[in-house]
C-alpha positions as CSV (number, residue, x, y, z in Angstrom):
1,X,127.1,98.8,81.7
2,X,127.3,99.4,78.1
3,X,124.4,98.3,75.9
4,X,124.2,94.6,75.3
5,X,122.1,91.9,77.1
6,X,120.8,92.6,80.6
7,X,119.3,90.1,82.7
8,X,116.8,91.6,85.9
9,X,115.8,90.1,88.9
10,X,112.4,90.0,90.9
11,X,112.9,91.6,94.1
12,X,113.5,89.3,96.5
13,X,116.7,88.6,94.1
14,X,115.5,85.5,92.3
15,X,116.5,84.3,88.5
16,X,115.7,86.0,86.1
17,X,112.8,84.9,83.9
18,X,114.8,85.4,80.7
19,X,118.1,85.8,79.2
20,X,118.5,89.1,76.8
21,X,121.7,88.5,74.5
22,X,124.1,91.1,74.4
23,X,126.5,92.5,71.6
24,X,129.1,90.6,70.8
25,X,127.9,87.7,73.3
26,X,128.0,89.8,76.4
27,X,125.6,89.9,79.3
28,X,124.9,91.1,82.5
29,X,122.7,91.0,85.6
30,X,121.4,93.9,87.8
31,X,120.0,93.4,91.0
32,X,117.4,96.1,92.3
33,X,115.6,96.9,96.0
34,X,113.9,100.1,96.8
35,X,113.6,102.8,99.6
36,X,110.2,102.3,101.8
37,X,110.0,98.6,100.9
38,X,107.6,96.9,103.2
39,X,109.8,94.2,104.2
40,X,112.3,96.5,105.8
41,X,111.9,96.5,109.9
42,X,108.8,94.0,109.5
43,X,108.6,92.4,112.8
44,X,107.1,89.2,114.4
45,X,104.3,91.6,115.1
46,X,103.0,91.5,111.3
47,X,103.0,87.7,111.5
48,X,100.7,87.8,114.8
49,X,98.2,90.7,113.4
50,X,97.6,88.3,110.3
51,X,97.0,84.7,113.1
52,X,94.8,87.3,114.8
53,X,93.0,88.4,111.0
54,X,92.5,85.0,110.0
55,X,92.7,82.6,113.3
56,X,95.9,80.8,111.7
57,X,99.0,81.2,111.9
58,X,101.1,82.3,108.4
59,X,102.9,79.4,107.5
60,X,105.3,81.4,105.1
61,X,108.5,83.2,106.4
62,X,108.7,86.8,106.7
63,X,111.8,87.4,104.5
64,X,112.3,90.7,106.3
65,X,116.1,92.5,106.2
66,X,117.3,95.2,108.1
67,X,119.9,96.5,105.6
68,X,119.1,97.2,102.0
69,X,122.3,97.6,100.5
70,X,122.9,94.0,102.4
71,X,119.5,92.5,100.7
72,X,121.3,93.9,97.2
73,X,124.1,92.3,98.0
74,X,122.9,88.8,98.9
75,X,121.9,88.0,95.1
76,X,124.9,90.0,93.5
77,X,126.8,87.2,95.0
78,X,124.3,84.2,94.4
79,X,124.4,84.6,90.4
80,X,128.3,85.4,91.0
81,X,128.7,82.1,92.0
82,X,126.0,80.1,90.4
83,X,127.3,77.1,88.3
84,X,123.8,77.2,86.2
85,X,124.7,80.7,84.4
86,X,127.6,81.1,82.0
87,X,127.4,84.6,82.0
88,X,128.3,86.4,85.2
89,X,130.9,88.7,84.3
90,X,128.9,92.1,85.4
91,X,126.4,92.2,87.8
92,X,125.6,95.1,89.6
93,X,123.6,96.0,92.4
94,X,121.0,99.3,92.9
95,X,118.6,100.6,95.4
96,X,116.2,103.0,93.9
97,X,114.7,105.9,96.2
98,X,111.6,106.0,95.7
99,X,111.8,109.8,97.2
100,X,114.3,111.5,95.1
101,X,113.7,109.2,91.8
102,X,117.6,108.7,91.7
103,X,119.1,105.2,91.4
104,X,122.1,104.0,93.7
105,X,124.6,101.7,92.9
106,X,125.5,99.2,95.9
107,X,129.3,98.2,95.9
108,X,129.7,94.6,95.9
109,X,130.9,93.0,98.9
């Protein structure tokens, strides 16, 4: 992506919290995840060791994925297709290892 506006995303993919103009009106979107991420492979199991912790029940989902280049996916295509942001012409997706330092980029689906 050349210089110009960039808009970021939390991790779980939502909006950004601001827009950053670009040059010559352009903008763009990057989606991120990370290697080692704690929602990977959580299981049912993590949601029973906090009811046994606290003696109630989380009431909250999980929000746990199995494929991280998926989870990158999954909000590449949400602000793709949202009617709310003008700007969608280049959004790109990442994963970030967290072991190597080096940055990924996750083909679109």
């Amino acid at each position: 992506m050349p210089l110009g506006g960039l808009w970021g995303t939390s991790h779980r993919g939502e909006p950004p919290l601001f827009p950053v103009p670009g040059r010559a009106g352009r903008y763009g979107s990057v989606q991120r995840h990370h290697t080692g991420c704690g929602l990977l492979d959580l299981t049912e199991d993590f949601r029973h060791e906090r009811e046994l912790e606290v003696g109630q029940r989380p009431s909250w989902a999980d929000e746990s994925f199995k494929d991280l280049d998926q989870e990158v996916r999954q909000p590449i295509e949400r602000v793709r297709t949202s009617p709310f942001l003008p700007h969608r012409d280049d959004i790109r997706g990442f994963v970030f290892d967290v072991t190597t330092g080096r940055l990924r980029e996750v083909a679109p689906a």
